[in-house]
C-alpha angles and dihedrals in degrees: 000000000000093000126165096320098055107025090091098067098043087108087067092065106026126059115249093251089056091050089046085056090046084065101030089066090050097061080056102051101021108026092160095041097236095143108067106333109203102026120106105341116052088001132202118249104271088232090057128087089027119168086229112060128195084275098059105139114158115198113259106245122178109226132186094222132075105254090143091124081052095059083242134302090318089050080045097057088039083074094085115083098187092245087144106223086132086078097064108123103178099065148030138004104295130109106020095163089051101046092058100042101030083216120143084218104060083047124107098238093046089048087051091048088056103046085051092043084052101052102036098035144061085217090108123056100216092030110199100006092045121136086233089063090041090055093053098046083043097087102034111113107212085238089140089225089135097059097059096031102035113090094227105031099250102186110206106170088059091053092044099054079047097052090042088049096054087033094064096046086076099026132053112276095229118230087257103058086038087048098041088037097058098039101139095049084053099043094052092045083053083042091076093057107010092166093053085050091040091056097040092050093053110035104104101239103051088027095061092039086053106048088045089055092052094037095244113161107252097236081056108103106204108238108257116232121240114271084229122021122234095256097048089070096037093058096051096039125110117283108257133241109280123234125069131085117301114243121172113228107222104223105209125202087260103040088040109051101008105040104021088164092059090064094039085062096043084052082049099049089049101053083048092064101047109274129114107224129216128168129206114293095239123030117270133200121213086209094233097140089047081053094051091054096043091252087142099150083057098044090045087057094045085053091055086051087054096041086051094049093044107033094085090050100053099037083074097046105267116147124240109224123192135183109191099067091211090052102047094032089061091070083056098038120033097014102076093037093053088043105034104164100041113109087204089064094051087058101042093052087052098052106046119105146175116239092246085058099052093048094046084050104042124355094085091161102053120106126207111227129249109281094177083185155069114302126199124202119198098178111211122255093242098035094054083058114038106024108015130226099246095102085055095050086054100057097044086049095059089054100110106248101008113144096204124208113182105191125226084214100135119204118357092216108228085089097176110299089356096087097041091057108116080224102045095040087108102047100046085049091051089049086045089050095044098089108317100065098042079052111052080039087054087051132105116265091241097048118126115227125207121206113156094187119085092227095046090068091042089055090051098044086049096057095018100044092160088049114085105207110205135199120247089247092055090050084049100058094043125121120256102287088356 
């Protein structure tokens, strides 16, 4: 396993009468030195035959976020050593994309050639911003696989939202990135009158107009929006007991405007366990769909706006909870790469935490209830990578009675706007029907079945329309065999 880089300092480890019969066996087997010339015996010089030569001269490309230890977005997509384990299709989360098309170039290793290719090369006309490069990045599905799978970290969903970024400075932005990118924005201005957009969104006529104008595939139903947010009632409830350990409740954009009643259990939970619960004082956004669409200047400034709210919480010790594991993580992931040298960002990353983690960590008296039946565990894309499910897997695993399946599904391809897209309906139903939708069909109709991501549970509404998926916080408030 020495190889060319290493053969030349064998002699540092082996005495010169062992290297001579090194040699010595290779005249014997390989007198004319057909099989690996230069390694081992006779080796090259470790510093020829190098991947970057003397004219190595990588584009300078600002980016938005650090890649300083990379040596920039080049050194970035260097990363990638073409070892291929992104074109596994039996196991795990990457690559999605792959999995579903079998194509090198939907892999993570051919989407880290191009962008490469695109920044140290004349190959492509339009270098960084070229189509090409737009056509490889289009079906990946930000699902951060790659970052936890992948040998070398590539991290795949960081360089995309780059690329798009600099992509659209010279190309027009569609409706739909624009639309999906600024969710939250959408979702507070429907919030005034939900019934009026529910209605809108799904009357044949302005619906279809609608979905055709923002390229949704016809058989997508737009998500409807709550009748009442979840701050809303928590703003008008009654005051809680007083007594327990603060922690702030982070109320995403789809907990918040879309399940509301995903956010009320988890408030319930807590309290449950011992906390006492209180949320931001105005509605913030973690910027995860502007990322996604490479809308970073606007989710850097949603992020400021985070880092301002929460600061003052979690200088004195209070936990940040969140519930959506793209939101929250984003405050571990993305946040201190994008601010690097802000000490609130540090904190903040450090802080941050899933339900499941704070009550592993610290609710010792709290007590899942009695599940008495099948449970079925779909682990989130980011979660998977970043934080982990173990936490959640605990906890189930303490419910009296639970038989607990946690898939190996991957990704289940609807992976926020992804899935919603007219051109990647296929393919987010062939990475759903890999291994996610066959299992919750071959399910009892009583199963419960766990997806913590929003559009986890869209995906499965959408293929499984009689199965009711469910968040961890809402299993765990419900009543003994509810």
């Amino acid at each position: 396993g020495d190889g060319l880089a290493r053969s030349e300092l064998l002699p540092t480890m082996f005495r010169p009468e062992l290297i001579d019969a090194f040699r010595d066996f290779k005249r014997i087997f390989d007198p004319d030195s057909m099989m690996n010339p230069g390694v081992i015996v006779d080796p090259h010089p470790l510093d020829s035959h190098l991947k970057l030569g003397a004219n190595y001269r990588p584009r300078e490309i600002a980016t938005h976020f650090n890649f300083r230890a990379e040596g920039g977005l080049a050194g970035a997509a260097l990363r990638c050593v073409g070892i291929g384990k992104c074109r596994k299709t039996e196991a795990g989360t990457m690559c999605p994309s792959y999995m579903a098309t079998r194509e090198e170039i939907h892999s993570t290793r051919g989407r880290a050639r191009i962008l490469f290719e695109a920044l140290t090369t004349d190959l492509l006309p339009d270098g960084f911003a070229d189509p090409a490069v737009r056509d490889a990045l289009d079906l990946c599905l930000s699902c951060k696989g790659c970052r936890s799978e992948c040998p070398s970290s590539v991290d795949m969903a960081a360089y995309r939202a780059e690329f798009f970024f600099n992509y659209y400075r010279s190309h027009r932005r569609p409706l739909s990135s624009a639309f999906f990118g600024r969710l939250n924005e959408v979702a507070r201005l429907a919030s005034y009158a939900p019934s009026l957009a529910n209605a809108l969104a799904h009357a044949p006529i302005v619906g279809g107009v609608a979905k055709k104008a923002l390229a949704i595939h016809p058989r997508r139903e737009l998500p409807r929006f709550a009748r009442r947010t979840f701050r809303s009632w928590f703003e008008r409830r009654a005051a809680p007991r007083a007594g327990g350990r603060e922690v702030v409740l982070f109320p995403d954009t789809f907990n918040n405007f879309f399940e509301p009643h995903v956010a009320i259990a988890a408030v319930e939970v807590l309290e449950r366990a011992g906390f006492r619960v209180i949320i931001p004082r105005h509605q913030l956004c973690c910027g995860r769909p502007l990322y996604d669409q490479g809308m970073l200047e606007q989710a850097k400034t949603r992020l400021k706006d985070v880092m301002e709210a929460l600061d003052p919480f979690v200088a004195v010790g209070i936990p940040i909870v969140g519930l959506e594991p793209s939101c929250i993580l984003t405050f571990r992931d993305e946040l201190p790469s994008l601010f690097p040298d802000d000490p609130r960002a540090i904190a903040l990353a450090s802080n941050s935490l899933l339900l499941d983690e704070l009550i592993v960590r610290e609710g010792d008296n709290f007590a899942p209830p009695e599940l008495r039946r099948r449970t079925i565990v779909q682990g989130h894309c980011h979660q998977k990578a970043i934080a982990g499910i173990g936490g959640e897997v605990m906890l189930l695993s303490r419910a009296a009675g639970a038989e607990l399946e946690v898939l190996d599904a991957g990704c289940c391809g609807m992976a926020g706007a992804f899935g919603y897209d007219r051109g990647h309906f296929e393919v987010s139903k062939a990475i759903g029907e890999r291994v996610l939708i066959p299992a919750i069909e071959k399910a009892p109709p009583e199963a419960i079945i766990v997806a913590d991501g929003f559009s986890c549970r869209s995906q499965i509404r959408h293929f499984c329309p009689s199965r009711r998926p469910m968040h961890l916080a809402e299993v765990l408030n419900l009543a003994d065999g509810g």
